[in-house]
N, C-alpha and C positions, 0 to 999 in steps of 0.2 A: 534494284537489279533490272537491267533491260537486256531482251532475249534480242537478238536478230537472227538466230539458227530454231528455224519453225520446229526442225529435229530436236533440240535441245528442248525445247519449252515442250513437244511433245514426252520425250524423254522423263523429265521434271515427272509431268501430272501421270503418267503408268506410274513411277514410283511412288509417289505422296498417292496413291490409288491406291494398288495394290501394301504397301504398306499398313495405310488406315482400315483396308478390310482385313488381312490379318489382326490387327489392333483390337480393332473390334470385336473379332471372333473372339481372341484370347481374353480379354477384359472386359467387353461388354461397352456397349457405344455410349451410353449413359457415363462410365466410370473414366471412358476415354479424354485426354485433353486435346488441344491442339499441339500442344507446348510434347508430348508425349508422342504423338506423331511425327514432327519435325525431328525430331532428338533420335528417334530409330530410325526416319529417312535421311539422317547427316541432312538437313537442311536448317536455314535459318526460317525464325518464323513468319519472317514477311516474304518468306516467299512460296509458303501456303498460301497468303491470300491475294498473289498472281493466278493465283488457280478457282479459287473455292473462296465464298466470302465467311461462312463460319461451317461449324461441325454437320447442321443439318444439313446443309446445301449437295455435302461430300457423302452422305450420307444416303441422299437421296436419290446422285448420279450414281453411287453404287446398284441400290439395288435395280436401278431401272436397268443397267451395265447385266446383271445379274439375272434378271427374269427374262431378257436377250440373248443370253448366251443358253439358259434354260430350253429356251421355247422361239429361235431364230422362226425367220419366216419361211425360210427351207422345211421346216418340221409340219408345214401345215402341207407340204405338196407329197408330202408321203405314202408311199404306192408300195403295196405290197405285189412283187410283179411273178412270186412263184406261187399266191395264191389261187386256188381254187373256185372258192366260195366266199360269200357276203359273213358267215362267222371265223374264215381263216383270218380274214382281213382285220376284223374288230378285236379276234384274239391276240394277233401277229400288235396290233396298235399297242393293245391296252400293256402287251408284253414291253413294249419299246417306251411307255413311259414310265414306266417302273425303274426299266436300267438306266434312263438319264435322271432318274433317281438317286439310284445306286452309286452312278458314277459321279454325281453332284452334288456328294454330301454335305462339301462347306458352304455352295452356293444358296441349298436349298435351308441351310441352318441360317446363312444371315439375313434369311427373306425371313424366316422367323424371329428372328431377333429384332430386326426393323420393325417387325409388326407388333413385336411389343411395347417396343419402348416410344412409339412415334403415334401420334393421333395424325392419322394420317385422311387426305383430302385428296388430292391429286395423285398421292399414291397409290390409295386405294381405288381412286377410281381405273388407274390404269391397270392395278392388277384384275379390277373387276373386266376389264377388255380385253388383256389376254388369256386370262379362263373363256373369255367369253367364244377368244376365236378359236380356242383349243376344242372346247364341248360345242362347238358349232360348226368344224371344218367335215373331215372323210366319213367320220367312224357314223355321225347321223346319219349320210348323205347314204352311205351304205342301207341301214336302216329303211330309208326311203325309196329306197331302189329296189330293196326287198320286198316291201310293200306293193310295189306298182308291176313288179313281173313277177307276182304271186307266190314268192318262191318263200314268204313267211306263213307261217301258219296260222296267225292272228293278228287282227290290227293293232297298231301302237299307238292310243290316241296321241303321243307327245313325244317323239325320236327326240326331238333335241334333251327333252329333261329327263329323261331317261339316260341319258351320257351324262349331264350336267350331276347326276345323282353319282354315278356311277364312277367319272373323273376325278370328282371333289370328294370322296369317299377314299378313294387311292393316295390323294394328295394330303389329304388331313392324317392318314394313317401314319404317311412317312418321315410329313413332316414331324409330328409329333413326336413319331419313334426315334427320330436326328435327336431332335430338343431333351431328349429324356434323359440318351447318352451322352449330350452335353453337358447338362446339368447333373449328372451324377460322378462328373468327368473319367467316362471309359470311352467317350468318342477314337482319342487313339487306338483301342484296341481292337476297332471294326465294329462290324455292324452289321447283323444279321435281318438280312430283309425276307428269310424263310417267310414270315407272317401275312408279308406283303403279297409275296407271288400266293397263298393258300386266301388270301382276301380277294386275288383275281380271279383266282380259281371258282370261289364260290358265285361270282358276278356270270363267271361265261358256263358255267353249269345252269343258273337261273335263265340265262338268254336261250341257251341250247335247247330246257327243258320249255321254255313259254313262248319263244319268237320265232324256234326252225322245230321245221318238221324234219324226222331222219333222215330222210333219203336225200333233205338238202345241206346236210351236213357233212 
């Protein structure tokens, strides 16, 4: 089949996309075929591999499609412009990654799922680079700024791992908590992230109590 309508062949791979990431969700990427994808996108199967050369491939522009829409480059210029202080700011952040949590339950399920089922190289290293620029963009930079006009109350030998602890700690919570209601299959019935925002909680209490002094809070 030869495309001459860029829109159509565009058209095509959103479908045989989003398709296969539902697929996957429901059935597990391991358990998926290609033969299975084509058949619920009404396409033939040669004309999956116009697009995709096998399962991994599709598999792989998903989730990179998926940790982008997660964590766009917009999300690092993030200003909190009704705050206050250097702890509204870090509160207001760590609050705003939880809801694109919240709000991203399938997304952040089939970054789970990929990581199971895939030894992954090039994946893992670029998810190791978007954690990287996530615990390395504002919420240190704050930290650091606290540091230098006095306004923390003790020095932080390490701002940046100290987020890195602190993001990856919120990130592993959620995911795991997706993962748990999928596999028990109650994910349809929601999903209460109470635990999550009381896990933040205990983070910006420990910050409050060891990095600001009161009157700069």
């Amino acid at each position: 089949m030869v495309y001459n309508d860029s829109k159509t062949k565009e058209k095509n791979r959103n479908r045989i996309v989003e398709v296969t990431k539902k697929t996957f969700i429901i059935n597990g990427i391991i358990e998926t075929s290609i033969m299975d994808i084509v058949t619920l996108a009404g396409m033939e199967r040669k004309t999956f591999y116009n697009y995709f050369k096998d399962k991994k491939e599709i598999a792989s522009y998903i989730y990179f499609q998926t940790l982008e829409k997660l964590f766009p480059s917009q999300f690092y210029e993030w200003e909190c412009l009704e705050c206050f202080n250097y702890y509204e700011k870090i509160e207001k952040y760590l609050l705003s990654i939880a809801k694109r949590y919240q709000n991203n339950t399938f997304d952040m399920l089939y970054i789970k799922l990929f990581d199971n089922y895939y030894n992954k190289t090039e994946e893992q290293d670029y998810l190791k680079s978007k954690r990287f620029e996530i615990n390395n963009s504002f919420p240190s930079q704050y930290l650091i700024e606290c540091i230098q006009d006095g306004s923390c109350n003790n020095q932080i030998a390490n701002p940046i791992d100290l987020f890195v602890t602190i993001v990856e700690s919120i990130n592993t919570y959620a995911s795991n908590l997706i993962f748990n209601a999928y596999q028990t299959k109650t994910l349809d019935k929601g999903i209460s992230f109470e635990r999550i925002y009381q896990l933040i909680d205990i983070h910006l209490r420990n910050i409050k109590s060891e990095v600001f002094s009161n009157e700069n809070i």
